[in-house]
N, C-alpha and C positions, 0 to 999 in steps of 0.2 A: 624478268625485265620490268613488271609495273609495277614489282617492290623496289628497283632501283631506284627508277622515276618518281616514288612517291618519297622515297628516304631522300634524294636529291632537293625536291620543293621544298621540302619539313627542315632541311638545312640554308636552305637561301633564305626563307621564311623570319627564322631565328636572326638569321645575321642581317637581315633587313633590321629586325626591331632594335640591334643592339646600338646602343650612341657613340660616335667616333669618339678616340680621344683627343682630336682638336677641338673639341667642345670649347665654347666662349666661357672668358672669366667670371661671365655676369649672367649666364645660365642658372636657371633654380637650381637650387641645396637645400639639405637638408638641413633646417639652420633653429629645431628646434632648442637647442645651447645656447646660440644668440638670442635670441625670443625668451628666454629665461633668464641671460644674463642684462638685457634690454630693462626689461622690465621690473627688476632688483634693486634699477638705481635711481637716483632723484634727478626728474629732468630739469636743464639747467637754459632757459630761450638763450641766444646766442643773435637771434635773425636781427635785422635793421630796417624790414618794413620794405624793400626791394627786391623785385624780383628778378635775379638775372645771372643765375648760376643753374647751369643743365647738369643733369645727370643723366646715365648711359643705363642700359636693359631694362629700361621699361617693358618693353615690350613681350619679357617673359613672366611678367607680373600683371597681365592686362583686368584677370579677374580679381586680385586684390584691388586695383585702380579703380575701377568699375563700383567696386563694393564701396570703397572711398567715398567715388563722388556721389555715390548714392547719398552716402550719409552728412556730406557737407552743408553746413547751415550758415556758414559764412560765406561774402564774395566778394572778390575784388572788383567793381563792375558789374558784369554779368557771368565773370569768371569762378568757380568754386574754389576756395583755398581747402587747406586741413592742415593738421601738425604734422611733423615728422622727427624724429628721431635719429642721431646720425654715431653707429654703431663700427668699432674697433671689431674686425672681422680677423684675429690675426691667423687664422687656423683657415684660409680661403686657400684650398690647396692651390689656386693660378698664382696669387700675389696675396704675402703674411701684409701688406701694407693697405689693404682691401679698406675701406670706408663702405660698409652700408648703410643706406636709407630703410628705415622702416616707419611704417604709422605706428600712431600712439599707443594702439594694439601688440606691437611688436611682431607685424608680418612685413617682411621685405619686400618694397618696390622697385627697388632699383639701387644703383652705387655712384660713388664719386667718381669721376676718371682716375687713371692711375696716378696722373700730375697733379692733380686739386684733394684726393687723397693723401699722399705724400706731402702735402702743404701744411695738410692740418693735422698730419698725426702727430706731432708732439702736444698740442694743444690737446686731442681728444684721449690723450695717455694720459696726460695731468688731469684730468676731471676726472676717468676711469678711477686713477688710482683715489679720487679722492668720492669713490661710490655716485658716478654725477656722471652724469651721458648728454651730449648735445642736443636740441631742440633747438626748431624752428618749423617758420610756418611752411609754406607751398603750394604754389599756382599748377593747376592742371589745367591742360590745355588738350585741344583736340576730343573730337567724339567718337570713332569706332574707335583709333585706337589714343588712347591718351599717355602722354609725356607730364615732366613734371620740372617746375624751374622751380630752385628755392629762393629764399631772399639772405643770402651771402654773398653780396656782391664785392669783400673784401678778395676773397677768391680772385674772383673777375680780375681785381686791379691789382693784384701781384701776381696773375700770369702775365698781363700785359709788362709788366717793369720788369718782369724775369728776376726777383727776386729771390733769394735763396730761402728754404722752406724754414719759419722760426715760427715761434706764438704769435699772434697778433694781440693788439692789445684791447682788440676789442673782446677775446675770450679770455682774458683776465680775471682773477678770483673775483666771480661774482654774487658769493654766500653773504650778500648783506643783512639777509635777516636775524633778526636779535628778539629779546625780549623788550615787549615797550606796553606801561602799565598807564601813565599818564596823557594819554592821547586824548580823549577826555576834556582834561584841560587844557591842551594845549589848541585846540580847536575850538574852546569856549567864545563866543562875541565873533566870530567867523561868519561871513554870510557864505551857504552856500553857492556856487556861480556854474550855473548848468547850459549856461549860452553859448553854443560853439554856431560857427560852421557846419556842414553835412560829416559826415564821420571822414575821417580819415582814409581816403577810398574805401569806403565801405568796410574797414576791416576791424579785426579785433588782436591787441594784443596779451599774449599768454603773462599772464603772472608769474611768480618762482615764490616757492616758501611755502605753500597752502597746508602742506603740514605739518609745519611749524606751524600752524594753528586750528587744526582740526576743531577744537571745542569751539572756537569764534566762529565756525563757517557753517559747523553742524547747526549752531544756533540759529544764522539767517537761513539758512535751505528749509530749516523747519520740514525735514522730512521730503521735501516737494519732489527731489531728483535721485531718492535712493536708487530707482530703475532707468537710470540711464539716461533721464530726461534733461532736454537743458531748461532754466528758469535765468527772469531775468532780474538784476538788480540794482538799485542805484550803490552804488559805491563815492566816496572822498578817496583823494591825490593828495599826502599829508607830506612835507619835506621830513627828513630825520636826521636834521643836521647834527643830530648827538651821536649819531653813528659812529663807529672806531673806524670801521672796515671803508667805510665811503661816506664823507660829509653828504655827498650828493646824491643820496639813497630818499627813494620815495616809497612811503606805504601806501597801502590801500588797504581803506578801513570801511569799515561799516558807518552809516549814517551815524550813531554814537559814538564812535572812535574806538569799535573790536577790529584789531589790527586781522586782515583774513589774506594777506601775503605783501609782495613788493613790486615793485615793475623789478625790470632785470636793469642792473648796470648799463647796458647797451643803447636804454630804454629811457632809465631815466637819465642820462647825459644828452640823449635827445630831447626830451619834454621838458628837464627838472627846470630851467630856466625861468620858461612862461610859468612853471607850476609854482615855482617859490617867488615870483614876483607878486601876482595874484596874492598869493600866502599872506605875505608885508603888508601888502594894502589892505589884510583886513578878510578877503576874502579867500575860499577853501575851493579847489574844483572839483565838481561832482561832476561823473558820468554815470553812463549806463553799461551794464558787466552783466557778459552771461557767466553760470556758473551749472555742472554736472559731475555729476560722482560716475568711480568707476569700483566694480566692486570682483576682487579675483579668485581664484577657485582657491586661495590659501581663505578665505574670510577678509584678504586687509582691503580697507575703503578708503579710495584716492580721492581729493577732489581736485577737480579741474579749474583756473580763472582765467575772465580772460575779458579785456577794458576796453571799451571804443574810446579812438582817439583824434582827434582832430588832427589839423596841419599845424606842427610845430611854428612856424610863420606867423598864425594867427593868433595862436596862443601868446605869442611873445607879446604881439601886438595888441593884445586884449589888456594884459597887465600893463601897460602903460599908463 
């Protein structure tokens, strides 16, 4: 009888520990494929500087999030942002139409809903296929447990119009970066202009291209952030109106004109305005940029950019 009773426990036991199959879609996986195929590809920002696009299962990611905002050196306010990553999960055995979220590490935070998902996967299949995965930045919010809202708020405004799911045009080819040898002179008799407003709430935006010019950046870093460290740097806002791919593509270059990335399309159709009026008159805008490498267990060394920007507004109204 107290071998029945003990074979009895040791089986309730078991099937306590084992997980239903109504398990939620947004439950951890084992998603080290994604994490490998994440991190393969050249991040492409996408974000617009707003925040107001939620994402769902947080809450089974609490210690990556945690880890996050440990590490966050930026803020919106008082708020901590960080980058994120926005990954083609199509092997999600709940839904092949899965969107996850990861940091720039390639560990999963969370997912898109299945509706704001489905919006953007033709858009995040044409960067995939062309080795290019979506970024953007992210506000975390709340303290035991924290949530995360990105700044996609195109999302936002084509659920409310019920829109049927297509590209937006705001994820449009944005490989503007080129070779450009003459910067140099083209910035010759330029007064730098470093006068803004307070930063743009407080934030910074990511560059695209950084390696497309690794030798220009290794130069300025001068060694300072091989270990992971951030460092800070003046950087110029150069128009590249010789551009093929976008008249209205902006560099950023080093105080002598070493080209070290681009804003992204998104970016610069927001700023380029004030930045090429300014340009006309003579004068070049300079900010301040942090800049950190990230280095991965193959040997290859990423660098990271990324520009404080004031209120587009201002800017306009400064070139005047």
């Amino acid at each position: 009888m107290l071998e029945r009773l003990l074979s009895l426990f040791s089986k309730r036991t078991i099937a306590a520990a084992t997980p239903t199959e109504s398990r939620s879609a947004h439950a951890p996986q084992t998603c080290r494929p994604l994490k490998e195929r994440a991190l393969a590809m050249r991040a492409v920002d996408v974000g617009r500087g707003r925040f107001g696009q939620a994402i769902v299962g947080e809450s089974h990611y609490q210690d990556v999030l945690h880890a996050v905002r440990r590490e966050a050196s930026i803020a919106v306010g008082e708020t901590p942002i960080s980058t994120f990553l926005l990954a083609r999960e199509s092997d999600n055995p709940h839904d092949q139409d899965a969107l996850a979220v990861l940091t720039d590490q390639g560990d999963v935070v969370g997912y898109l809903s299945r509706e704001d998902a489905r919006r953007l996967q033709p858009t995040a299949r044409e960067h995939e296929e062309r080795g290019e995965i979506l970024a953007c930045t992210g506000k975390l919010v709340g303290n035991d447990i924290i949530g995360v809202w990105l700044n996609l708020p195109d999302l936002t405004e084509a659920r409310e119009e019920r829109r049927p799911a297509e590209p937006l045009p705001e994820y449009d080819n944005l490989d503007v970066c080129r070779d450009v040898v003459n910067v140099a002179a083209l910035i010759e008799g330029h007064q730098p202009y470093a006068r803004s407003r307070p930063n743009w709430m407080g934030n910074r935006i990511a560059a695209i291209g950084e390696d497309r010019y690794t030798a220009n950046v290794e130069s300025v870093s001068k060694g300072r952030c091989e270990k992971g460290d951030r460092i800070s740097l003046q950087v110029l806002l150069v128009p590249d109106e010789a551009n093929s791919i976008d008249p209205a593509a902006v560099m950023i270059t080093s105080s002598r004109g070493d080209v070290l990335g681009y804003l992204s399309k998104a970016h610069a159709a927001r700023w380029g305005r004030g930045i090429k009026a300014l340009f006309e008159s003579g004068r070049v805008v300079k900010r301040e940029a942090s800049l950190h490498q990230r280095t991965f267990k193959s040997g290859k060394h990423t660098f990271y950019l990324s520009v404080d920007m004031t209120e587009e507004e201002w800017l306009e109204r400064a070139a005047r």
